[in-house]
C-alpha positions as CSV (number, residue, x, y, z in Angstrom):
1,X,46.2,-6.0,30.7
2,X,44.3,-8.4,28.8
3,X,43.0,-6.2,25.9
4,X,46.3,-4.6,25.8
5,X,47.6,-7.8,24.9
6,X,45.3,-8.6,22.6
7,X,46.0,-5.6,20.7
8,X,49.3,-6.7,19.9
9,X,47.5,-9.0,17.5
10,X,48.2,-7.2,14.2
11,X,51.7,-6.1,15.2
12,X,52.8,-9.7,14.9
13,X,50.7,-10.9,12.2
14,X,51.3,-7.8,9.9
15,X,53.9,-6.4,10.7
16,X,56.0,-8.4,12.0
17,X,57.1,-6.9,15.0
18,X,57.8,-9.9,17.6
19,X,59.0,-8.9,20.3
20,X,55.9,-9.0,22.6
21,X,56.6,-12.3,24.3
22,X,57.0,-10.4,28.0
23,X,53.7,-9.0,27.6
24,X,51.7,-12.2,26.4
25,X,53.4,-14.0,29.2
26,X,52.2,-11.7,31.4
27,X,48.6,-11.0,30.0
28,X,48.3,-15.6,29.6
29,X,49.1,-15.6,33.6
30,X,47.1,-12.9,34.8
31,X,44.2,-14.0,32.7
32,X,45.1,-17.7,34.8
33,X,45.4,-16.4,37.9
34,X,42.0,-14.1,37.9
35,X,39.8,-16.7,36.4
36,X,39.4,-14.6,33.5
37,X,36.6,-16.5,30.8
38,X,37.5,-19.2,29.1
39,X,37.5,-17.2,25.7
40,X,39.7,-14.4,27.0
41,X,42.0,-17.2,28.5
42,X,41.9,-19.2,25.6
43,X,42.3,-16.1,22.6
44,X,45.8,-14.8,24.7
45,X,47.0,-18.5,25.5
46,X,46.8,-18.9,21.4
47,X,48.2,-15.4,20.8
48,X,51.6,-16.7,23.3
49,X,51.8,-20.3,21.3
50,X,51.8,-18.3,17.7
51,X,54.7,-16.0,19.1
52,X,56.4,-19.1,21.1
53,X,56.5,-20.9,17.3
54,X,57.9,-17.5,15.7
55,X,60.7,-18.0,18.0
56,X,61.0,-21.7,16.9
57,X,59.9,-22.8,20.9
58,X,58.0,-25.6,19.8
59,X,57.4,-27.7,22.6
60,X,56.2,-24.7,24.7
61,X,53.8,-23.4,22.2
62,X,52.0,-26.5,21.8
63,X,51.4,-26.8,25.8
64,X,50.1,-23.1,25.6
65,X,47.7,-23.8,21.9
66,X,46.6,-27.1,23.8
67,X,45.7,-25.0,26.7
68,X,43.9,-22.3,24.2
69,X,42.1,-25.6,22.6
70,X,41.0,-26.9,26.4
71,X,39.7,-23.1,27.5
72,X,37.7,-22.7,24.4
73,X,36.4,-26.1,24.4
74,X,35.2,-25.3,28.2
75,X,33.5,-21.9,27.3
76,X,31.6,-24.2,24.7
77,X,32.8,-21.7,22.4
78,X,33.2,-23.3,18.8
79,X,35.0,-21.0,17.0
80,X,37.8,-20.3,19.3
81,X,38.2,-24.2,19.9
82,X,38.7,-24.3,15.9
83,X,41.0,-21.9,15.5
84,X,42.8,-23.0,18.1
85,X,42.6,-26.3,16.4
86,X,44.0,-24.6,13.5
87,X,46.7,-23.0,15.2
88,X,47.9,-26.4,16.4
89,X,48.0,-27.4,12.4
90,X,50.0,-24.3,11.9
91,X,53.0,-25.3,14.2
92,X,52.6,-28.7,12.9
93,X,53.3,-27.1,9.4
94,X,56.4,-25.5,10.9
95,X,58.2,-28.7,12.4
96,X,57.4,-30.3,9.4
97,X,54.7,-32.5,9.9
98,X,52.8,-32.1,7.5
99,X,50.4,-35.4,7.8
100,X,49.7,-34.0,11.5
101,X,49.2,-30.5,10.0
102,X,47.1,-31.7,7.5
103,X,45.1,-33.8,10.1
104,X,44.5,-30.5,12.5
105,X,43.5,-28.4,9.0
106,X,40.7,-30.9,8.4
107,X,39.7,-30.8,11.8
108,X,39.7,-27.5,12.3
109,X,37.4,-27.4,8.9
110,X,34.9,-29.6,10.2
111,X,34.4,-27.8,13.6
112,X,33.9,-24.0,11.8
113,X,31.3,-25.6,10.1
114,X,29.5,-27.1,13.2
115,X,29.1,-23.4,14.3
116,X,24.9,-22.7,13.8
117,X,23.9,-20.3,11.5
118,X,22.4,-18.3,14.9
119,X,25.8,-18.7,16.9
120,X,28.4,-16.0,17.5
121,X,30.7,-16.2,14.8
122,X,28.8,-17.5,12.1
123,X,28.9,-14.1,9.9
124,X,32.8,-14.6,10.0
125,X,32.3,-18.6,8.7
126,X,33.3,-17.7,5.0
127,X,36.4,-16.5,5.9
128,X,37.2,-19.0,8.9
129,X,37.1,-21.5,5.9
130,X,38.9,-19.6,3.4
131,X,41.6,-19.4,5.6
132,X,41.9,-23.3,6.9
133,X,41.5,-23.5,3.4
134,X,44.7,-21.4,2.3
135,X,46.2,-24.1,5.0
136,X,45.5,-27.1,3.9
137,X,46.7,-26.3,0.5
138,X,49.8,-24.9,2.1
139,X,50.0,-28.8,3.7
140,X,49.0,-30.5,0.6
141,X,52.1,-28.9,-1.3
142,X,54.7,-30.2,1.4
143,X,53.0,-33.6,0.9
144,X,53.8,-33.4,-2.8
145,X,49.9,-33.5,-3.7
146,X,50.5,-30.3,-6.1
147,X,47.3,-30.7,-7.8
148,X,45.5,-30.5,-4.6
149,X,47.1,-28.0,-3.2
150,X,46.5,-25.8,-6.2
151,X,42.9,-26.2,-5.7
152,X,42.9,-25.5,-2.4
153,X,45.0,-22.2,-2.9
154,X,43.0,-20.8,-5.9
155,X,40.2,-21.3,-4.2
156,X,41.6,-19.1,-1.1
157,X,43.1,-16.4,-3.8
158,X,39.3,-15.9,-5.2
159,X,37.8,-15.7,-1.8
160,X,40.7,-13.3,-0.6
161,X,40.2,-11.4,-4.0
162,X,36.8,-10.6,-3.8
163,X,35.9,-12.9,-6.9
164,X,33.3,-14.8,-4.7
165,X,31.0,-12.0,-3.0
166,X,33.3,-10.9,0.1
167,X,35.0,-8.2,1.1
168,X,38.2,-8.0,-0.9
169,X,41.7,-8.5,1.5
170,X,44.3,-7.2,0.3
171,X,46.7,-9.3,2.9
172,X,45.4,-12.4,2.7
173,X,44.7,-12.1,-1.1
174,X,48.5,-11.4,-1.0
175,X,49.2,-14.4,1.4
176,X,47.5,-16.4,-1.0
177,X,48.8,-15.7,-4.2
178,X,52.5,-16.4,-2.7
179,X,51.4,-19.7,-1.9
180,X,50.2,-20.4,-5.2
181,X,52.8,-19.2,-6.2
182,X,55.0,-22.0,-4.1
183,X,52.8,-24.5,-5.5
184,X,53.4,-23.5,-9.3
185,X,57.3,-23.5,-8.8
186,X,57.1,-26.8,-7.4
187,X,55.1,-27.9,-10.3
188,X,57.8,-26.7,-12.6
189,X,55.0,-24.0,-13.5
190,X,57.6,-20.7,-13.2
191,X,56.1,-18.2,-15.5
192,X,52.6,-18.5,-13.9
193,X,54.6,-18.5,-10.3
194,X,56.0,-14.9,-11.4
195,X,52.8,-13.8,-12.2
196,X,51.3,-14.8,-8.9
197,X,54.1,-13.0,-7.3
198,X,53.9,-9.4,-9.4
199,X,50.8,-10.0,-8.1
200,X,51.4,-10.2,-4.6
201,X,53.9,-8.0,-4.1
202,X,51.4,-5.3,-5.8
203,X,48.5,-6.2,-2.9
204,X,51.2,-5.5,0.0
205,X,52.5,-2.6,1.9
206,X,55.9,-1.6,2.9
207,X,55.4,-2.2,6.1
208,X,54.9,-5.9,5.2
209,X,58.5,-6.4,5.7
210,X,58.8,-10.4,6.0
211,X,56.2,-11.2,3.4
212,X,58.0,-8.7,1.3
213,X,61.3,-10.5,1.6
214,X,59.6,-13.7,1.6
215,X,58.6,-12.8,-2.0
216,X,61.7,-11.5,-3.2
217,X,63.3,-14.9,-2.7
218,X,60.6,-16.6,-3.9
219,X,60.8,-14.5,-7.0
220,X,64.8,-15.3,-7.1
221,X,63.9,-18.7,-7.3
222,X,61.5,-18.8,-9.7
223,X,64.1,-16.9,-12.0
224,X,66.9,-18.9,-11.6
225,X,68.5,-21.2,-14.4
């Protein structure tokens, strides 16, 4: 029941499809209830919080990212604690707090980079980073620190893209570049907004439904008067 649940995963991160909330319920008591380890317990506890703040259930997916943050710290396991930590930022994000958000982004930051260069994890580091990166530009924006945030964001786009050594990502690179894209709007910046989001909506799939309708507004914005 457990792995089932856990390969839910890229149904609700990529495509969208949400309505797994019996299931993680389910899979986050069972995994209680049998003493499963504190990663297993901790990885489905912040797979339920992330589908509790889809459904705009705030209060109930901090308890259950809190709990994910407490199981990982107890395994001693570093990089679940941060992304846990991270996940906490993203809900912040959500509710609009975007000082707390910002606060859980840089914490998360400081604990992926406290994982050893022999630990498990560690080959993953680059990315971890990338990604809280992509966040706290995503913050920085919504705190009106534009110039920031763009650095932050371009930053994630040439990770994401490849331009740095990695693996390119097509998803995240796309994830990226409609963030920039956010922050150039805001900055008044349009034409270069537009081009992040041609971008963008080249790099994802059909099957990308909310990102894809995400973008279309985005892109209606950008063109108004």
């Amino acid at each position: 029941m457990w792995w089932l649940a856990r390969s839910l995963w890229p149904l609700q991160l990529k495509a969208g499809y949400w309505d797994v909330l019996p299931a993680l319920r389910d899979a986050s008591r069972c995994a209680e209830e049998a003493g499963a380890d504190g990663r297993t317990a901790g990885a489905l506890h912040s797979q339920l919080a992330h589908r509790l703040g889809e459904m705009g259930r705030w209060e109930q997916a901090h308890r259950a990212a809190r709990a994910a943050v407490t199981y990982e710290r107890a395994a001693v396991h570093l990089r679940g604690e941060a992304s846990a930590v991270e996940l906490l930022g993203l809900l912040s994000l959500y509710r609009w707090s975007f000082e707390e958000a910002y606060e859980r982004f840089t914490e998360a930051e400081s604990l992926y980079r406290g994982v050893g260069v022999d630990e498990e994890g560690a080959a993953d580091l680059p990315r971890a980073l990338a990604l809280v990166t992509r966040h706290q530009g995503r913050a920085l924006r919504c705190l009106d620190r534009l110039d920031d945030s763009r650095r932050c964001l371009e930053s994630a786009v040439d990770f994401f893209a490849g331009r740095t050594g990695a693996v390119p990502e097509p998803y995240n690179h796309a994830r990226a570049l409609t963030d920039l894209a956010e922050t150039l709007h805001d900055a008044g910046d349009d034409t270069a907004a537009l081009a992040r989001i041609t971008e963008a909506e080249r790099l994802s799939p059909a099957s990308a439904t909310p990102h894809r309708a995400h973008l279309a507004g985005l892109r209606r914005r950008c063109e108004a008067p």
